[in-house]
Backbone and ligand atoms as CSV (ligand in chain L), in Angstrom:
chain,resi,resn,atom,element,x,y,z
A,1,UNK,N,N,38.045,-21.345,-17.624
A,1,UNK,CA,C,37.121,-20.366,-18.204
A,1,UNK,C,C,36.071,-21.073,-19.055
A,2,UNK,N,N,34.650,-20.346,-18.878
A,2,UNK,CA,C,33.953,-21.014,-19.881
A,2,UNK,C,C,33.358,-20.240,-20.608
A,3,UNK,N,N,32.799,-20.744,-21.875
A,3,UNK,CA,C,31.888,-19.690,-22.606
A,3,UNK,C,C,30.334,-19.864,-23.107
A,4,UNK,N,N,29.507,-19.415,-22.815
A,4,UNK,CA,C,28.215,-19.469,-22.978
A,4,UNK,C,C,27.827,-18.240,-24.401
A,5,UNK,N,N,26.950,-19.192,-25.009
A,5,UNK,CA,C,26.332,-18.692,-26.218
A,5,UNK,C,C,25.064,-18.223,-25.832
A,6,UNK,N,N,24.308,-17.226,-26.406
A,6,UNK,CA,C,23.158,-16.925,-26.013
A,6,UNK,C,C,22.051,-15.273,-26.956
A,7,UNK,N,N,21.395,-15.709,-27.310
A,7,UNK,CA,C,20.480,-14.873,-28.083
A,7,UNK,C,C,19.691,-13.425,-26.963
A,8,UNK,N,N,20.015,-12.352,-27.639
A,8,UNK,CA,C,19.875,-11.411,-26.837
A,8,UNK,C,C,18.267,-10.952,-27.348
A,9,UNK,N,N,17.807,-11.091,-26.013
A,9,UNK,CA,C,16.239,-10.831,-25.970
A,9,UNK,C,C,15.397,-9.138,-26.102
A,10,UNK,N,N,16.394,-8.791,-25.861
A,10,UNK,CA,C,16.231,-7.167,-25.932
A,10,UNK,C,C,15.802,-6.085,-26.727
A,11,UNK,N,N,15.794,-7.077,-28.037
A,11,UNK,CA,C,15.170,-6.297,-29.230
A,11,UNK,C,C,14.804,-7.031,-29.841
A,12,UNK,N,N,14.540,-6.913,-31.181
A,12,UNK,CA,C,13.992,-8.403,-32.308
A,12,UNK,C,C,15.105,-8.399,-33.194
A,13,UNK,N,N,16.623,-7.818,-33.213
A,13,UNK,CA,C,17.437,-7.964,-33.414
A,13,UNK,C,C,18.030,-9.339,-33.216
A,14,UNK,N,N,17.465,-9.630,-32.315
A,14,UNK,CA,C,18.274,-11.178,-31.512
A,14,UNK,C,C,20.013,-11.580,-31.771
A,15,UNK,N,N,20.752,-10.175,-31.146
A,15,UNK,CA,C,22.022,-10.567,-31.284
A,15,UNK,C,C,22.568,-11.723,-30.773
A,16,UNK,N,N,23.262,-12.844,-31.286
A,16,UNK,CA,C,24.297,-13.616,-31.008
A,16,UNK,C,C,25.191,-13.582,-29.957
A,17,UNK,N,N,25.454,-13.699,-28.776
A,17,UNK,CA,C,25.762,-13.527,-27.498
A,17,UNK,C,C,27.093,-14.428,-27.522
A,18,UNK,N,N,28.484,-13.986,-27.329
A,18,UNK,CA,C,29.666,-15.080,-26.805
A,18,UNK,C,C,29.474,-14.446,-25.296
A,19,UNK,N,N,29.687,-15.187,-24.123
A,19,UNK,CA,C,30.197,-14.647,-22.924
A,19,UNK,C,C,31.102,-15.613,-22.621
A,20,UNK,N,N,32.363,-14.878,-22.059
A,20,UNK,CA,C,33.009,-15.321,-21.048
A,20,UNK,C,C,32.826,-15.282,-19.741
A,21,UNK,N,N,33.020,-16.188,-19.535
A,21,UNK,CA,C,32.486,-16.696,-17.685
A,21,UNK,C,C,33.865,-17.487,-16.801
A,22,UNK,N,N,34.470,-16.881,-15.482
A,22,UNK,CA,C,35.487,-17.246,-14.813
A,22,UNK,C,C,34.301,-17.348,-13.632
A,23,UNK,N,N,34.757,-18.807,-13.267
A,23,UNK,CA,C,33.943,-18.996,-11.706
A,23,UNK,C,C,32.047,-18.228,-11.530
A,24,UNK,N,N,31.233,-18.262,-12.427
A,24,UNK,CA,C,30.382,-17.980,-12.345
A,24,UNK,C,C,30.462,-16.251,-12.904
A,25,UNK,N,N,31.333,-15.296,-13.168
A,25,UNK,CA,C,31.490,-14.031,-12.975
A,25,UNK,C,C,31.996,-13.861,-14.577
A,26,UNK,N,N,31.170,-12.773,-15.173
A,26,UNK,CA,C,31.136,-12.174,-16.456
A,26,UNK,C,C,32.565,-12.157,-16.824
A,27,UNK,N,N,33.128,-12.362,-17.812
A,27,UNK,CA,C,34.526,-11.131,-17.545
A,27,UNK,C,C,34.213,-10.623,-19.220
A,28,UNK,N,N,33.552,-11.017,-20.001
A,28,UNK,CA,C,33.727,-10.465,-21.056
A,28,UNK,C,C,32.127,-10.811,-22.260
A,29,UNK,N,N,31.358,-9.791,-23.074
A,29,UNK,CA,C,30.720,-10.467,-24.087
A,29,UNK,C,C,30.331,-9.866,-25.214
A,30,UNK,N,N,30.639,-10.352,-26.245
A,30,UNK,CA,C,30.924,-9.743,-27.350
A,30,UNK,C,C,29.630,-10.375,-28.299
A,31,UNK,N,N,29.497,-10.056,-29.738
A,31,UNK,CA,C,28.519,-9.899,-30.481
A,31,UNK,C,C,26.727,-9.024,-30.263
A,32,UNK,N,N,27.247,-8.368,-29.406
A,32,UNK,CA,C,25.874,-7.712,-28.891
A,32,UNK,C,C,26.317,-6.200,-29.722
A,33,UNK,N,N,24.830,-5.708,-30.278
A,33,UNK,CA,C,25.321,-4.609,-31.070
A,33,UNK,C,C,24.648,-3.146,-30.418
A,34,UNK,N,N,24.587,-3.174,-28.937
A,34,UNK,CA,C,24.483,-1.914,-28.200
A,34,UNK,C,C,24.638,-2.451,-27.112
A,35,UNK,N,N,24.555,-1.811,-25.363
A,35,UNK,CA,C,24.996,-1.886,-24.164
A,35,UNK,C,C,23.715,-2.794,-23.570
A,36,UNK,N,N,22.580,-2.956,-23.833
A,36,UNK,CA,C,21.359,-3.710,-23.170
A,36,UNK,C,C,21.571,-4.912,-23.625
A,37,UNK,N,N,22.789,-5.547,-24.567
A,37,UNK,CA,C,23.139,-7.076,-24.978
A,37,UNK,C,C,24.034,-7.143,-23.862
A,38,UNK,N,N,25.131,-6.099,-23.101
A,38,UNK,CA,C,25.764,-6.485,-22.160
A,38,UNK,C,C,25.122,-6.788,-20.827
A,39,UNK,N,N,24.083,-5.897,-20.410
A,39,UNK,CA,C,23.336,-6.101,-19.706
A,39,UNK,C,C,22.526,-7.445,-19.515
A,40,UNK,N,N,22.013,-7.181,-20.591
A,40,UNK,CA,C,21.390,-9.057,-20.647
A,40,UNK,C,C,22.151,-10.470,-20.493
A,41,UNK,N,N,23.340,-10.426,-21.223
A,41,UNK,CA,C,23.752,-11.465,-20.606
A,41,UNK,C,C,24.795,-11.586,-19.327
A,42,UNK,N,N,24.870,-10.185,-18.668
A,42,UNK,CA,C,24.955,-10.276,-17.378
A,42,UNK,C,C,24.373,-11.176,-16.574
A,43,UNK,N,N,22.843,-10.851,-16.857
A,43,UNK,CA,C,21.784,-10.875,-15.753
A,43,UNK,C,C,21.632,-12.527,-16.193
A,44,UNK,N,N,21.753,-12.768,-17.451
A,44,UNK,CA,C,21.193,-14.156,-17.787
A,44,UNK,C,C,22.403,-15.103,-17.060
A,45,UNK,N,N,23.482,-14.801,-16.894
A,45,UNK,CA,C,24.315,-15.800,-16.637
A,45,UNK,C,C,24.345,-15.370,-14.668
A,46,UNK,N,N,24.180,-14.804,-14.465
A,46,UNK,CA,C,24.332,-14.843,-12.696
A,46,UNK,C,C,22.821,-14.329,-12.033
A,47,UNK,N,N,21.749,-14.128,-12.489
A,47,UNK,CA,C,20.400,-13.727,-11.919
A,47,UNK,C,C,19.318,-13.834,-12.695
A,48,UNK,N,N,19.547,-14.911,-13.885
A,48,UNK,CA,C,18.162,-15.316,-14.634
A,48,UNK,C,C,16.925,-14.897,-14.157
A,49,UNK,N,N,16.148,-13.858,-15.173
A,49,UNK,CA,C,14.840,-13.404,-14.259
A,49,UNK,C,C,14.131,-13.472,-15.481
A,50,UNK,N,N,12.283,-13.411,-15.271
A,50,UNK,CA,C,11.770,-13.648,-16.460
A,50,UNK,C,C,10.448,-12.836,-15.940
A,51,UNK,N,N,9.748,-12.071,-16.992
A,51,UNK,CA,C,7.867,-11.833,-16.865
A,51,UNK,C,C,7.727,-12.957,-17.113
A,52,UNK,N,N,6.362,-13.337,-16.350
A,52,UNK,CA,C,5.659,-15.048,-16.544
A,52,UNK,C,C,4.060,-14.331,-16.503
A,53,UNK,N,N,3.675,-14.997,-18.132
A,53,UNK,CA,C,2.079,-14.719,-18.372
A,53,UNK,C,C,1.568,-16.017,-18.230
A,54,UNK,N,N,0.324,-16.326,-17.709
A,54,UNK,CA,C,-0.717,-17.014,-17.782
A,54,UNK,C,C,-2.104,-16.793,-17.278
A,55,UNK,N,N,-2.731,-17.239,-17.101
A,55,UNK,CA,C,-4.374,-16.914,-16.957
A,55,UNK,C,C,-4.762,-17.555,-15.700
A,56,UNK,N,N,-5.787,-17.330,-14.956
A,56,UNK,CA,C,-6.965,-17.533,-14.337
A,56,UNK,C,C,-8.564,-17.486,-14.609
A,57,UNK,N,N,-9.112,-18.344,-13.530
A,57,UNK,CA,C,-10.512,-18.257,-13.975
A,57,UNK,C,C,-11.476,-16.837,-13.905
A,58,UNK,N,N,-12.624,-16.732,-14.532
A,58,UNK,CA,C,-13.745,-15.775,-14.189
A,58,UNK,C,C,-14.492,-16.267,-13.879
A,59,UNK,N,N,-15.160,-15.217,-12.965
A,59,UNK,CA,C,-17.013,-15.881,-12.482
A,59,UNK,C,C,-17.525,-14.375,-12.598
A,60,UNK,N,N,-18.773,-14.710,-13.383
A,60,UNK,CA,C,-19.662,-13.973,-13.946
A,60,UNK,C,C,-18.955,-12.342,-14.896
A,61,UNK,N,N,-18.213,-12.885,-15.804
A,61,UNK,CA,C,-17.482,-12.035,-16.359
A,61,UNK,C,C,-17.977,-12.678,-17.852
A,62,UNK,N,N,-18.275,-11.692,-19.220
A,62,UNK,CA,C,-18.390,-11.479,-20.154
A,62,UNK,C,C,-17.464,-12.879,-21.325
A,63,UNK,N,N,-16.371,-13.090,-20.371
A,63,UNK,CA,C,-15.449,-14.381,-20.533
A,63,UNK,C,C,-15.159,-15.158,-19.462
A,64,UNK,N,N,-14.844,-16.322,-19.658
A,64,UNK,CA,C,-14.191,-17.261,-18.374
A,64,UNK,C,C,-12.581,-17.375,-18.020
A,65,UNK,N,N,-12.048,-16.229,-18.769
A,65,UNK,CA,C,-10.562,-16.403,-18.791
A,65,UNK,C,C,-10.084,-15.246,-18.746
A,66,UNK,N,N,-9.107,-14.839,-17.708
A,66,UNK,CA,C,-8.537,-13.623,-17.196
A,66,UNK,C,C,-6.812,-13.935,-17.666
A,67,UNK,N,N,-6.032,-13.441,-18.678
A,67,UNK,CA,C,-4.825,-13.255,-18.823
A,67,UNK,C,C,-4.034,-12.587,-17.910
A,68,UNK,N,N,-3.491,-12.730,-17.219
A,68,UNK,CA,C,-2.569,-12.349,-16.228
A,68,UNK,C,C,-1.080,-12.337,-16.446
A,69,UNK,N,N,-0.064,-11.641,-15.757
A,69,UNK,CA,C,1.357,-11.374,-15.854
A,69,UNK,C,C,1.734,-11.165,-14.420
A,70,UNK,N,N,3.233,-11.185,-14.794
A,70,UNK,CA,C,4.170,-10.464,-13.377
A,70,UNK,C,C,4.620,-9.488,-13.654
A,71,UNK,N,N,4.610,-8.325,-12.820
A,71,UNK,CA,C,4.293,-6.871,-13.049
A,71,UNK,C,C,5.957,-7.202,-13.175
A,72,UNK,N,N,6.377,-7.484,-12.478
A,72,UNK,CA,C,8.215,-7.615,-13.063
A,72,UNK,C,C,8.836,-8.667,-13.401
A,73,UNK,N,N,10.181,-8.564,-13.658
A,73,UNK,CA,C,10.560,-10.025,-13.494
A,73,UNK,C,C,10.594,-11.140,-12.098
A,74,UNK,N,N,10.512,-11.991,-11.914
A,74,UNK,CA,C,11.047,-12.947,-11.369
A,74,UNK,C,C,11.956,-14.114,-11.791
A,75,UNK,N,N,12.741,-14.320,-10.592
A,75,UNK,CA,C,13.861,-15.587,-10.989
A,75,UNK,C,C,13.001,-16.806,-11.740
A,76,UNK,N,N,13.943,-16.803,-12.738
A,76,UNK,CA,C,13.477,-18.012,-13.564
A,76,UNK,C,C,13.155,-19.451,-12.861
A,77,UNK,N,N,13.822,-20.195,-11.671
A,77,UNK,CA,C,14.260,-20.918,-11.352
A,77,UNK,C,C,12.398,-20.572,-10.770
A,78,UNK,N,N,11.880,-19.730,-10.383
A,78,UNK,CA,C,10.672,-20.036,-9.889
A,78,UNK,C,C,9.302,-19.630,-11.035
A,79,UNK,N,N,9.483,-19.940,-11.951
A,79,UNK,CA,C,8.793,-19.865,-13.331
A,79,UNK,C,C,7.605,-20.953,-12.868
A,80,UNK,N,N,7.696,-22.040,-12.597
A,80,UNK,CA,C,6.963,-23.056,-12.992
A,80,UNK,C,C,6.281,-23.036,-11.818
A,81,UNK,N,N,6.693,-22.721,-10.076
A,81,UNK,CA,C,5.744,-22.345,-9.321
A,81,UNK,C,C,4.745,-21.455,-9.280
A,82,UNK,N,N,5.402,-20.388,-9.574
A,82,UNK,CA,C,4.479,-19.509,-9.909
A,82,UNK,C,C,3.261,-19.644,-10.309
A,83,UNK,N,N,3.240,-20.464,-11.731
A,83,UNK,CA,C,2.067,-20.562,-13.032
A,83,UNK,C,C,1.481,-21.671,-12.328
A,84,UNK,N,N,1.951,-22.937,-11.047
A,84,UNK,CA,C,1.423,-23.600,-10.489
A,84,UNK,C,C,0.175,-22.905,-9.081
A,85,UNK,N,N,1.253,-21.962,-8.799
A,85,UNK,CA,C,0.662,-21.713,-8.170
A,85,UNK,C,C,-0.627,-20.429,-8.071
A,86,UNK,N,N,-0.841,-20.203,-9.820
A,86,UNK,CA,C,-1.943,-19.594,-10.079
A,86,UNK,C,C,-3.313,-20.927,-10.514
A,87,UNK,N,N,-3.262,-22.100,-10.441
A,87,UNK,CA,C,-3.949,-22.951,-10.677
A,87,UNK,C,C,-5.148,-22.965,-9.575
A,88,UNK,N,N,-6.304,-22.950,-10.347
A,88,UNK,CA,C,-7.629,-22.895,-9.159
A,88,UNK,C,C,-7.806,-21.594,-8.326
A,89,UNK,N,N,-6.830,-20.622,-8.785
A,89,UNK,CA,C,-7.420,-19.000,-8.843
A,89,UNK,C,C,-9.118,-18.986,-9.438
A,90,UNK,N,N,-9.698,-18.000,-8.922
A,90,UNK,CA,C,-11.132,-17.485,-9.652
A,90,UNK,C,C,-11.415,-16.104,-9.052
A,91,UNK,N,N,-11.517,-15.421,-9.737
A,91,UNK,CA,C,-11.546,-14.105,-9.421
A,91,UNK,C,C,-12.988,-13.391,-10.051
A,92,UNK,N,N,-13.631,-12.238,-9.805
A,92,UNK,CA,C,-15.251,-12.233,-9.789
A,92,UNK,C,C,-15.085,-11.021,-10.764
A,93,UNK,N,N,-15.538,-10.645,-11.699
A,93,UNK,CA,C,-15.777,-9.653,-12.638
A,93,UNK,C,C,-16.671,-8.612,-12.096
A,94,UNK,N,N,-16.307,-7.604,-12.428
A,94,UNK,CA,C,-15.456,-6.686,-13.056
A,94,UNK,C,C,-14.003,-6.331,-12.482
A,95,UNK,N,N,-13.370,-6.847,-14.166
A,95,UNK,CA,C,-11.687,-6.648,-13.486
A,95,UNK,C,C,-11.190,-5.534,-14.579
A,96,UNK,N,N,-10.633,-4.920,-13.901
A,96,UNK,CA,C,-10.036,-3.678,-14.160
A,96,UNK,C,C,-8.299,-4.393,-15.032
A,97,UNK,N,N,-8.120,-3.657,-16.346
A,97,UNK,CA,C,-6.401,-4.328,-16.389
A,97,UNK,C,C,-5.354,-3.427,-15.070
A,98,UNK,N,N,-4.568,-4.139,-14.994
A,98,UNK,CA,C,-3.164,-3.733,-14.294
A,98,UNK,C,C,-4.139,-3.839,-12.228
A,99,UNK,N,N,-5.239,-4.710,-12.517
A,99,UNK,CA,C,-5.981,-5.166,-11.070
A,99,UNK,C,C,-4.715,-5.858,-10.532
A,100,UNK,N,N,-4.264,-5.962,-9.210
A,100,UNK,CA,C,-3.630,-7.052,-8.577
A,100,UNK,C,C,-4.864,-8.488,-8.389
A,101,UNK,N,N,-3.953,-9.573,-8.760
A,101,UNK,CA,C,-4.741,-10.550,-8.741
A,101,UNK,C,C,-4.072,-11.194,-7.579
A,102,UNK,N,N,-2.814,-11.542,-7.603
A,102,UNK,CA,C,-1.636,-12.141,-6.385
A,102,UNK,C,C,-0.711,-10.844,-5.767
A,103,UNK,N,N,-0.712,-10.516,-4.358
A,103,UNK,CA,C,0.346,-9.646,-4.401
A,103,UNK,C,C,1.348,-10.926,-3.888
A,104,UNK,N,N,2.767,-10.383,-4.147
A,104,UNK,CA,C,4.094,-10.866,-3.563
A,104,UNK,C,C,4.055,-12.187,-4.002
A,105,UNK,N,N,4.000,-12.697,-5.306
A,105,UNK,CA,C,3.864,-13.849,-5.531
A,105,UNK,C,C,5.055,-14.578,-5.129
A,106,UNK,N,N,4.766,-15.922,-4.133
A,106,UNK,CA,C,5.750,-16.347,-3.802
A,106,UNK,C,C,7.151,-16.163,-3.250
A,107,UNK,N,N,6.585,-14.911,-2.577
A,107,UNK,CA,C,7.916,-14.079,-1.846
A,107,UNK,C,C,8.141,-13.812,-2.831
A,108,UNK,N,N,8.048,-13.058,-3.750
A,108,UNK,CA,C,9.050,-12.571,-4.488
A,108,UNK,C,C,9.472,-11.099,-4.479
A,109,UNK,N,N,8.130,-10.329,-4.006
A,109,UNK,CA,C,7.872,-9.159,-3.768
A,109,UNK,C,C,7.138,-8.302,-5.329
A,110,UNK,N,N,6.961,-9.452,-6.396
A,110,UNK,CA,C,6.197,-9.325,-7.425
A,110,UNK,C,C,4.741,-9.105,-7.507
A,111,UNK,N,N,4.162,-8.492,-7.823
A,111,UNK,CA,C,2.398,-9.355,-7.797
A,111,UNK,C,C,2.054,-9.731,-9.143
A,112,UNK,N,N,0.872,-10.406,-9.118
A,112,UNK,CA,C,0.611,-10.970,-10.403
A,112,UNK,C,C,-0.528,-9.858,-10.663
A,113,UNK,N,N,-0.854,-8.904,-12.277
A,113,UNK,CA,C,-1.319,-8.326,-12.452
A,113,UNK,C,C,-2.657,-8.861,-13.377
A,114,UNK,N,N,-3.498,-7.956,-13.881
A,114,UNK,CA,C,-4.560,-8.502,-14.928
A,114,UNK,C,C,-4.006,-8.011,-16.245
A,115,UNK,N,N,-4.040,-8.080,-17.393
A,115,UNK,CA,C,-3.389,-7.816,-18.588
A,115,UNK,C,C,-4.614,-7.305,-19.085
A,116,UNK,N,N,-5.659,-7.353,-18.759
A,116,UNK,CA,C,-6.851,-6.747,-19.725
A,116,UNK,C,C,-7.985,-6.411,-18.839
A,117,UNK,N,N,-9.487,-5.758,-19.403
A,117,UNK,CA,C,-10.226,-5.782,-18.611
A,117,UNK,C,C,-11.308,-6.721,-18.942
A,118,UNK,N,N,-12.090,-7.299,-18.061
A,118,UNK,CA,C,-13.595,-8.114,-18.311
A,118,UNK,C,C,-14.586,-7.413,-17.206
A,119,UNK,N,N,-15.318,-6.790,-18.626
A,119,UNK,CA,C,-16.677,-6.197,-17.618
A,119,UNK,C,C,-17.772,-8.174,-17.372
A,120,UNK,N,N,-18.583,-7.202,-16.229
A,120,UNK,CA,C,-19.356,-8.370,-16.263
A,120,UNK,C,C,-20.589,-8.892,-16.832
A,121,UNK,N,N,-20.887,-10.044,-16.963
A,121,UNK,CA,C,-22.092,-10.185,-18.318
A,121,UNK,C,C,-23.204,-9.835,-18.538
L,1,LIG,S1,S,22.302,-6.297,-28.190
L,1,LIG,FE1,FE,21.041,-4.476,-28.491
L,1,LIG,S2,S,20.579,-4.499,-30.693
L,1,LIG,FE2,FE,21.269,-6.585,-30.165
L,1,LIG,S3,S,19.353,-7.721,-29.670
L,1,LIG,FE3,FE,20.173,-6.896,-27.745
L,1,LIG,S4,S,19.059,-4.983,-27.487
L,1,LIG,FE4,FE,18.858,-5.538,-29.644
């Protein structure tokens, strides 16, 4: 059996997380002080998933920098492709927030959204 420590992201509470773990599989986790600390370190110990923000370029937009997100989570394990693979994006103003910028990023069945709007200059 093993046990994993872990800070519960779910509120700004940041409960203290013990889990017990048999063969990859929950069996128990305590210090969480409502049911979305059980939940969380469910998911954290067998399906790590994360929102991933970063930006892209503008052309002819009011700014040169478009903040972007993943409308959901995706597996952590593909965090760093992702944000790679928004590199040398450029997208043309006027962008609307919650615009699709990427659909299905990386198979994931995610798209990458706009977080704000930029009228153009
Ligand atoms: S367990 Fe509940 S109260 Fe504690 S940090 Fe998570 S969401 Fe907040």
């Amino acid at each position: 059996m093993k046990t994993r420590s872990l800070t519960c992201i779910g509120c700004p509470m940041g409960c203290p997380l013990k889990v017990e773990l048999n063969n990859g599989k929950v069996l128990k986790v305590t210090g969480n002080s409502c049911p979305i600390g059980i939940e969380y370190a469910k998911k954290e110990c067998t399906n790590p998933k994360r929102i991933v923000t970063s930006s892209v370029f503008v052309e002819e937009g009011e700014v040169d920098i478009l903040p972007v997100k993943t409308k959901e989570d995706i597996p952590k394990n593909k965090i760093f492709d992702c944000i790679k693979s928004l590199k040398g994006i450029v997208v043309k103003a006027p962008v609307e927030i919650g615009d699709i910028i990427v659909k299905d990023v990386l198979g994931t069945g995610v798209d990458i959204i706009a977080t704000r709007s930029i009228h153009k200059k």
